[in-house]
C-alpha atoms as one frame of an Amber mdcrd trajectory, in Angstrom:
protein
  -5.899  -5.814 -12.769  -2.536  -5.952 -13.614  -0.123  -6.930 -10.925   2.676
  -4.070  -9.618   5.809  -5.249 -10.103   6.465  -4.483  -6.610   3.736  -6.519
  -5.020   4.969  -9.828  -7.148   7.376 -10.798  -4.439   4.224 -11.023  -1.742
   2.372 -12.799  -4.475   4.991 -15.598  -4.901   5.524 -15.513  -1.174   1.851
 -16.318  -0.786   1.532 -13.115   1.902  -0.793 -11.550  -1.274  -3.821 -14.323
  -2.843  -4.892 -11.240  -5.389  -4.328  -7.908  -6.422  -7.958  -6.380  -6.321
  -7.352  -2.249  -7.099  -5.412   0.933  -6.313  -6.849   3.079  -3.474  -4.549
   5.669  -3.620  -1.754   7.285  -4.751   0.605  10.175  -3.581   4.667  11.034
  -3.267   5.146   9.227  -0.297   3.726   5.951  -1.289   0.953   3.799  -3.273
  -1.621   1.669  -1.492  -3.586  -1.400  -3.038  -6.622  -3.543  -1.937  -5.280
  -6.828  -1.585  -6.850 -10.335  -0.691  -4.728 -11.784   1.902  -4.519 -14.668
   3.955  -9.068 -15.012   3.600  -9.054 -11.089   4.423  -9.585  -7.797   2.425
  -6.164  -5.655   3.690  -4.207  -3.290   2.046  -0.512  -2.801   0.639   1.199
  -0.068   1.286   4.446   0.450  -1.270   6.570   2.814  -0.557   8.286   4.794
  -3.325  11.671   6.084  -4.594  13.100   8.708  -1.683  13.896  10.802  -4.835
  10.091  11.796  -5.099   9.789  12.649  -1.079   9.895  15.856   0.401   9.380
  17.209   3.992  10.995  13.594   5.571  14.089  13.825   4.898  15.021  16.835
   7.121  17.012  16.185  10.437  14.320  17.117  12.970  12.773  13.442  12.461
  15.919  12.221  11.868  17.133  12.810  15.341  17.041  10.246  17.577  16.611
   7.077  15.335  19.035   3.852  15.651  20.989   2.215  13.139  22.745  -0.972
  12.484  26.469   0.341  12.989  28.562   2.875  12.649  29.252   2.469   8.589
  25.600   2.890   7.989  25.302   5.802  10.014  28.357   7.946   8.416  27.081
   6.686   4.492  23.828   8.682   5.730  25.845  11.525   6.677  27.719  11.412
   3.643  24.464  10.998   1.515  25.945   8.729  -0.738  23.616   6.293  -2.746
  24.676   3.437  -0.367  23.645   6.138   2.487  20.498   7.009   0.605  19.783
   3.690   0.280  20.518   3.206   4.013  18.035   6.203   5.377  15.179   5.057
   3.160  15.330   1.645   5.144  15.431   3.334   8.229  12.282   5.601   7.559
  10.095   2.367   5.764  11.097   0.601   9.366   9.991   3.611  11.504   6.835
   3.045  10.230   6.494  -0.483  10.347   7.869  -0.205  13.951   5.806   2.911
  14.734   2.914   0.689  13.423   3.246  -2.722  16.095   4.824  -0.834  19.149
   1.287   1.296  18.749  -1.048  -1.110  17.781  -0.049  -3.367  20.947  -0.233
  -0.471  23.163  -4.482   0.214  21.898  -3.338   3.005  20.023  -6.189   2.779
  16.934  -3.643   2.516  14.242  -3.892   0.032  10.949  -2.588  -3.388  12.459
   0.543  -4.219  10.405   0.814  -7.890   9.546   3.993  -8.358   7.057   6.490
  -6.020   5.202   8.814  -7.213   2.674  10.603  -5.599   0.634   9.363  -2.302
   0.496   6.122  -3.635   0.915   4.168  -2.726   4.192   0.658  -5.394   4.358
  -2.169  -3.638   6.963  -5.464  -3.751   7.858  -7.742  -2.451   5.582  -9.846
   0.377   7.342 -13.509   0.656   6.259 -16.519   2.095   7.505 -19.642   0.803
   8.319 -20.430  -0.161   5.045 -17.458  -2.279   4.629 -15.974   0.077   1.923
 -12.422   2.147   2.504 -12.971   4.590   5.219 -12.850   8.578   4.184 -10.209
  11.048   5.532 -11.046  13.331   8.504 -10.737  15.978   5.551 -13.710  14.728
   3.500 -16.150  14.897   6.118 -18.560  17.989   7.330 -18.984  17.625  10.869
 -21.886  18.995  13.255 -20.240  20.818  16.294 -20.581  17.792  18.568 -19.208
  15.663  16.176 -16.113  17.732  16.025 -15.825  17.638  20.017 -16.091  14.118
  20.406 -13.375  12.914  17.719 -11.052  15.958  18.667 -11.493  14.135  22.157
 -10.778  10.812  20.986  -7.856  11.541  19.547  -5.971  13.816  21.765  -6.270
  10.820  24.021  -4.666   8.673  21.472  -1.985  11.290  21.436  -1.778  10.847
  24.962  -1.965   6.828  24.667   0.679   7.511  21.696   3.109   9.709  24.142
   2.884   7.039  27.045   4.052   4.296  24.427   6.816   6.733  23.842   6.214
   8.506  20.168   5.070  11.256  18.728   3.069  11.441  15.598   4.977  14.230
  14.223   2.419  15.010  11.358  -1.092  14.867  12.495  -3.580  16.944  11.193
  -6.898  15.993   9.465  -5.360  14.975   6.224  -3.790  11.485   8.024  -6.276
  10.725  10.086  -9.351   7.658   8.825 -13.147   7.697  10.432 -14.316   3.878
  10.409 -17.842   2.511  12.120 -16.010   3.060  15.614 -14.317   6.838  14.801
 -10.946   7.977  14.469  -7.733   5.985  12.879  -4.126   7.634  12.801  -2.630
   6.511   9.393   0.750   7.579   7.982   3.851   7.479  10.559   7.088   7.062
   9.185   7.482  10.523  10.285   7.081   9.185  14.164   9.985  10.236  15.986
  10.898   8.636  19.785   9.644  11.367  22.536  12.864  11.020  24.246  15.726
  10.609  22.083  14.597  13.490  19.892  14.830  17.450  21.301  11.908  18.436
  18.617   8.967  16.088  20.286   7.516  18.853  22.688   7.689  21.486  19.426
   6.198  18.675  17.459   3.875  17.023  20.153   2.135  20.778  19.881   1.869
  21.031  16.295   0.439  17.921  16.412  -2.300  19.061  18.849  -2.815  22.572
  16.858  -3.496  20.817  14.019  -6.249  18.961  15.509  -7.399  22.279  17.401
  -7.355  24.288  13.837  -9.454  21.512  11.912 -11.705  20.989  14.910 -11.938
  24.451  15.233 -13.831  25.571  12.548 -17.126  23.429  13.412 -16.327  23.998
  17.580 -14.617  27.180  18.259 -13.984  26.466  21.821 -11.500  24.227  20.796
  -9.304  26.881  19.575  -8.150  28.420  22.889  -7.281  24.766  24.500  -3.644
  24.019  25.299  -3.962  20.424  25.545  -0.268  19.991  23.853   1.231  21.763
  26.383  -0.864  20.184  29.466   0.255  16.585  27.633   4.054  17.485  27.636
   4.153  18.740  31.214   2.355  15.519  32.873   4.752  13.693  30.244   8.234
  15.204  31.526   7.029  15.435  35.001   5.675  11.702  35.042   2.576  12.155
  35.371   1.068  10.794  31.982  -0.814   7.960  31.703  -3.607   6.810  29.157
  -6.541   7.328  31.779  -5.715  10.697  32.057  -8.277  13.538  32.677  -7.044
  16.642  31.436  -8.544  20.032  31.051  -7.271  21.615  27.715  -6.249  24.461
  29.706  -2.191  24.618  30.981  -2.172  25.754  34.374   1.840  26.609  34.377
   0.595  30.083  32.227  -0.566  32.764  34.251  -1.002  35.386  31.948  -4.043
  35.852  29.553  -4.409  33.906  26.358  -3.167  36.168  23.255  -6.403  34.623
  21.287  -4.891  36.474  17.758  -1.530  35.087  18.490  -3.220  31.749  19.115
  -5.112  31.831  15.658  -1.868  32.636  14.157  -0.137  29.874  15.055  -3.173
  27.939  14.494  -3.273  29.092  10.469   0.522  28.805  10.275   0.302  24.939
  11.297  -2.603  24.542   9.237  -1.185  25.844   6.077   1.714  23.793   6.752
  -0.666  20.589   7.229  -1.593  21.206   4.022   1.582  21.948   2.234   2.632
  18.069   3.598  -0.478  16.874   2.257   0.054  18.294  -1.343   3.696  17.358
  -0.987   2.132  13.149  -0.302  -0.583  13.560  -2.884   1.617  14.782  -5.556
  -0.483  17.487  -6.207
């Protein structure tokens, strides 16, 4: 096929032996198959911040480091230098999202280069080598549902205790390879404690797995893991072996189940609203 412009750099570089084809395309970014380095992986390139959406407000915003202080008032100012500026910092949240996970077991793509604009990652198939599906595409028996929901609120746990939030998890960014679930797209991850949204977020996170999971295991739809998670987090009490119960014991009074499925439709339509807004659609 016909090489992107955007991948020749990694091509000249030698990071990039052949450009194989697309896998998918959205707002947010474009991903290839690549050869690389005698392996099958996959390049990530991020496009124009002109064609983004939902990332650019504050709440993930919050809390992330810059260079210096010139940077920092040119985002303010939203100038094209500033523009320029922020759209570093988000490609970078991933990228750094993406290693500080990886190396704490968190079952994440492992990142290997990113140059300019340009993030190269593992290639995640299932077990018959080929690109794994979404969460999304697949119709799950109820005990399938229980064990990935399982599996991954305890990478949301192992996630927390490496210090981030997802801050847009839901079925929709979430891969099933030979071994189960793999959290994709985070340049949305924001730092537990340097930004006052993660317990609001942390939850949404954790209803959107509890509304998805929910429809082939309705237990699952009165369980407060999100808020069991944040209270052994602030209290210091979280830690990846964790056993928890799915069931807050700081609330006394009885579960509101319709104001539960409320908020669990309200996060799932807006799961799906970022999903349209990534897949251009």
């Amino acid at each position: 096929m016909k090489v992107p412009k955007s991948l020749e750099p990694l091509l000249r570089d030698g990071l990039i032996d052949e450009v194989i084809r697309p896998l998918k395309s959205g707002k947010e970014a474009a991903v290839y198959v690549v050869a690389s380095e005698g392996a099958i992986r996959c390049a990530k390139v991020y496009k124009d911040a002109n064609k983004r959406g939902f990332h650019t407000q504050a709440t993930y915003r919050e809390g992330r480091t810059v260079r210096n202080s010139r940077q920092a008032r040119a985002m303010q100012k939203g100038s094209r230098f500033g523009r320029k500026e922020q759209e570093e910092v988000w490609q970078n949240a991933e990228v750094d999202a993406l290693y500080r996970l990886a190396a704490a077991g968190v079952r994440v793509p492992q990142p290997y280069h990113f140059l300019e604009g340009v993030l190269l990652m593992e290639l995640i198939t299932d077990e018959d080598g080929v690109a794994a599906p979404r969460l999304n595409d697949l119709e799950l028996t109820g005990e399938q549902a229980l064990d990935y929901h399982g599996r991954l609120i305890m990478e949301v746990v192992k996630m927390l205790c490496g210090g981030l939030v997802h801050g847009d998890l839901s079925e929709f960014n979430v891969l099933i390879d030979a071994q189960g679930p793999v959290i994709i797209d985070l340049p949305q991850a924001i730092d537990a404690a340097a930004n006052n949204n993660a317990a609001r977020m942390l939850e949404r996170d954790v209803d959107n797995l509890a509304a998805y999971f929910g429809r082939f295991a309705p237990e699952l739809l009165t369980t407060t893991y999100g808020k069991e998670i944040w209270h052994l987090y602030e209290n210091g009490k979280l830690t990846p072996a964790v056993k928890l119960t799915g069931h807050f014991k700081g609330q006394h009074k009885e579960a509101d189940l319709a104001a539960i499925m409320r908020e669990i439709d309200d996060a799932r339509a807006d799961a799906i609203r970022r999903k349209h807004e990534r897949d251009g659609e």
